[in-house]
C-alpha positions in Angstrom: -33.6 -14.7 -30.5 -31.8 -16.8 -33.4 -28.6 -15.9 -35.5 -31.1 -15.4 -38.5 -32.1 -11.8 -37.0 -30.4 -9.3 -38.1 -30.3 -5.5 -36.6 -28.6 -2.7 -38.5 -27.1 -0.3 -35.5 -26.0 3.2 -36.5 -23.4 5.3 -34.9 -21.1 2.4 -33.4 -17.8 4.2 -33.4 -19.4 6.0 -30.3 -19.4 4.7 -26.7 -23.4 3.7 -26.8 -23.2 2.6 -30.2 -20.1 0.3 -29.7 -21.9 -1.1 -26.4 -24.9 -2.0 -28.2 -23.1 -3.8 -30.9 -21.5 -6.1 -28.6 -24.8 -6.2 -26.9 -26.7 -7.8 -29.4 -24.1 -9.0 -30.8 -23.7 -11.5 -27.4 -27.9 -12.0 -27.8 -27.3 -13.8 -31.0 -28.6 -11.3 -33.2 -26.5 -10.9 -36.7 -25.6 -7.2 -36.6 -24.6 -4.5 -39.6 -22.6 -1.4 -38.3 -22.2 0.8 -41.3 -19.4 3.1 -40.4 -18.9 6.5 -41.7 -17.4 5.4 -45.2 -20.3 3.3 -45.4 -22.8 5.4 -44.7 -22.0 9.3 -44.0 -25.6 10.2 -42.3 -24.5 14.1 -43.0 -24.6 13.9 -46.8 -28.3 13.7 -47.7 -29.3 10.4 -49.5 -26.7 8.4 -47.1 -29.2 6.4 -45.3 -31.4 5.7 -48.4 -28.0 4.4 -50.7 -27.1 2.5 -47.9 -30.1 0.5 -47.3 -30.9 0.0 -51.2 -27.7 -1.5 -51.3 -28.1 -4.2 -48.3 -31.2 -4.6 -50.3 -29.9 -5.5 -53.6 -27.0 -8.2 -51.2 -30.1 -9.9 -49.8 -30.1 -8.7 -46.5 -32.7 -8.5 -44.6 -33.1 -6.4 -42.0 -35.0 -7.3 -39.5 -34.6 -4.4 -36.9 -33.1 -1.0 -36.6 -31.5 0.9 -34.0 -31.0 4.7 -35.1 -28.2 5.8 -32.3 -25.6 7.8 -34.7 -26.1 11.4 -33.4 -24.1 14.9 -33.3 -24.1 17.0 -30.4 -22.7 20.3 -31.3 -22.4 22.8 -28.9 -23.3 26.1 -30.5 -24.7 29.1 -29.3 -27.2 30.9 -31.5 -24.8 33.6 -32.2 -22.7 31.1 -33.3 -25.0 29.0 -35.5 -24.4 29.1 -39.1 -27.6 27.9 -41.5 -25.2 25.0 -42.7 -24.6 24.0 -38.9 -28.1 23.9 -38.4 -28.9 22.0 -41.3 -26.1 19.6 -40.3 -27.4 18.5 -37.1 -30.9 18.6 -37.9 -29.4 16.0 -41.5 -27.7 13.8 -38.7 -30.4 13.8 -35.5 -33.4 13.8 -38.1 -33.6 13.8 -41.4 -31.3 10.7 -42.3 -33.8 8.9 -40.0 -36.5 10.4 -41.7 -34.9 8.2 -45.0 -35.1 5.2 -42.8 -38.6 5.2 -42.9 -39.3 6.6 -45.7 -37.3 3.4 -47.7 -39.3 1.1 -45.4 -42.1 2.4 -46.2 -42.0 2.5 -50.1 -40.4 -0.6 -50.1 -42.9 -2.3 -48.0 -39.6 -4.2 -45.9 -40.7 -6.6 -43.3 -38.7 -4.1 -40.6 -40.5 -5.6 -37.1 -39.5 -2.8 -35.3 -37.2 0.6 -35.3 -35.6 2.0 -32.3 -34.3 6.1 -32.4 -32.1 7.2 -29.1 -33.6 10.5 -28.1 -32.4 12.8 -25.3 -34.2 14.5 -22.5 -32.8 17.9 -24.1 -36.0 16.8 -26.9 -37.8 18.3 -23.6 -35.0 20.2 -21.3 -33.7 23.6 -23.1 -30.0 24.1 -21.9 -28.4 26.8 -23.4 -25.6 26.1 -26.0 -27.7 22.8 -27.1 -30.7 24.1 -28.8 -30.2 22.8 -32.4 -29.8 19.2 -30.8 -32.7 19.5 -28.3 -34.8 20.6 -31.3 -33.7 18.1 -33.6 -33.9 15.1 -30.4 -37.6 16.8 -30.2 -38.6 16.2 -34.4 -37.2 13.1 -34.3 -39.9 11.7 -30.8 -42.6 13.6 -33.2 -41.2 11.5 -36.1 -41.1 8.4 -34.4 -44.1 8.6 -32.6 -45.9 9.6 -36.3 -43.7 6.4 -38.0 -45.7 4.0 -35.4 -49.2 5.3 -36.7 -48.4 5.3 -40.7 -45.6 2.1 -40.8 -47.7 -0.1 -38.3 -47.3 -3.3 -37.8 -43.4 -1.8 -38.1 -43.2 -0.8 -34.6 -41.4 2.9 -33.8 -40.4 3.5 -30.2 -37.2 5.9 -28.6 -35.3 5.6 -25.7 -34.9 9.3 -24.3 -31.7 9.2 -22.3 -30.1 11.2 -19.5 -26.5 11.2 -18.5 -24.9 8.1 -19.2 -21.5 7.3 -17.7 -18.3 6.9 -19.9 -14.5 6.1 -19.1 -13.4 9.1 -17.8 -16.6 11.1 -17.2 -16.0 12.2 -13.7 -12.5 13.6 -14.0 -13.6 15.4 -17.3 -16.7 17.1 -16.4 -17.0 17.0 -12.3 -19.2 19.5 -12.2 -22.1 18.5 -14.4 -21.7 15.4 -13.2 -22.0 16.2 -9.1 -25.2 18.0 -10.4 -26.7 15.7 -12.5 -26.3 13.2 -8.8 -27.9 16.0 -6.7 -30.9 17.0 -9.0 -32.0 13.2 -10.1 -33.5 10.8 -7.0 -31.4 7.9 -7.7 -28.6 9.8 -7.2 -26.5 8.3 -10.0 -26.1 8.2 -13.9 -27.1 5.6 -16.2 -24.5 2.6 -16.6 -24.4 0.9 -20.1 -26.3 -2.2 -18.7 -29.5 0.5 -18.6 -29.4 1.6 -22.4 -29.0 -1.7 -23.2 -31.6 -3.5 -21.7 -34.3 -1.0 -22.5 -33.5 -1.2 -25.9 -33.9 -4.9 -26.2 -37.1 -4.6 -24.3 -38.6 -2.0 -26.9 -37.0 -3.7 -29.6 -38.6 -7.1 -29.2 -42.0 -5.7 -27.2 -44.4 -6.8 -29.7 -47.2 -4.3 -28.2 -45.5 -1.3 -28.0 -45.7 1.4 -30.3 -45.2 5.2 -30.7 -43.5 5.1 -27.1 -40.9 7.3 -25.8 -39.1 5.5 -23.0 -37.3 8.0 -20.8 -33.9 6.7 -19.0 -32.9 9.5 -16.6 -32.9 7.9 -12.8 -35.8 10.6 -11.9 -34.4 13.7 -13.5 -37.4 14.9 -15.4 -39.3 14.1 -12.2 -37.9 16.7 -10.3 -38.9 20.3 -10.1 -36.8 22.9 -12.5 -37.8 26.1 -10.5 
């Protein structure tokens, strides 16, 4: 991959999102991290201003990695119909835009690249407006690769993923998550990144959702 690539990364003030910048980053790829000044994925329109306006400085993107995400915990007796709007306008909708400008701009976007979570397809209670918006957004993509095509759409759909600090903080979810998934461990950075250069730049693969969990979802949940 040359310098004259470029891939426009969402979300890299988090711990995935800053890895994958410095991922591609040392690939050679030319990468554009908007941050939330730049582009504020909550306010409808965001995503849509912000790529006109790479458009009109004559950039060219050439791949996009949707990773910005929030992850409110909220029970439903908590949830407000602004908080629901908010994550659904984050996890969905904003992406949504992406494709949308692709589309009716006819941009020569190779391929497009939304991090999903296995709570699209495991309820856990206090998370359902992200599993639900994590599950529209694999129907969106997976409906992106059929209309967009030759754009390719693809998701990773990630399980626990370690962090600095992830062991002391949460102990417990994270001794179960090791005891309920076969390989016994959770993902490392390397993982995430890896698979999402391999979707990225597989030229035959389309409307895929790539699940990254070490054998969770493999396992019986009764």
């Amino acid at each position: 991959m040359t310098n004259k690539s470029t891939v426009l990364i969402t979300g890299t003030s988090g711990y995935i999102g800053k890895n994958l910048k410095e991922f591609f980053t040392s690939e050679g790829f030319d990468v554009v991290a908007p941050d939330r000044t730049d582009c504020n994925l909550s306010v409808i329109g965001s995503m849509t201003n912000y790529l006109s306006t790479l458009a009109k400085t004559g950039i060219a993107v050439d791949f996009i990695i949707n990773n910005a995400a929030s992850q409110v915990v909220e029970e439903f007796k908590a949830m407000t119909p602004e908080s629901i709007a908010d994550i659904f306008q984050i996890n969905c909708n904003a992406i949504a835009e992406s494709y949308a400008f692709v589309s009716k701009n006819n941009l020569q976007v190779k391929s497009i690249l939304n991090i999903s979570s296995i709570e699209a397809i495991h309820p856990r209670g206090g998370h359902a407006n992200y599993g639900a918006s994590k599950a529209a957004l694999e129907s969106l993509t997976r409906s992106a690769a059929v209309e967009l095509a030759p754009t390719r759409s693809n998701a990773l759909r990630l399980g626990l993923i370690s962090r600095p600090g992830i062991e002391s903080s949460w102990p417990e979810g994270v001794n179960s998550w090791k005891k309920q998934t076969p390989l016994s461990r959770l993902g490392e950075i390397k993982d995430v990144t890896q698979a999402a250069k391999f979707l990225l730049l597989s030229e035959w693969i389309t409307g895929e959702i790539l699940t990254l969990d070490g054998g969770n979802s493999a396992t019986p949940n009764w």
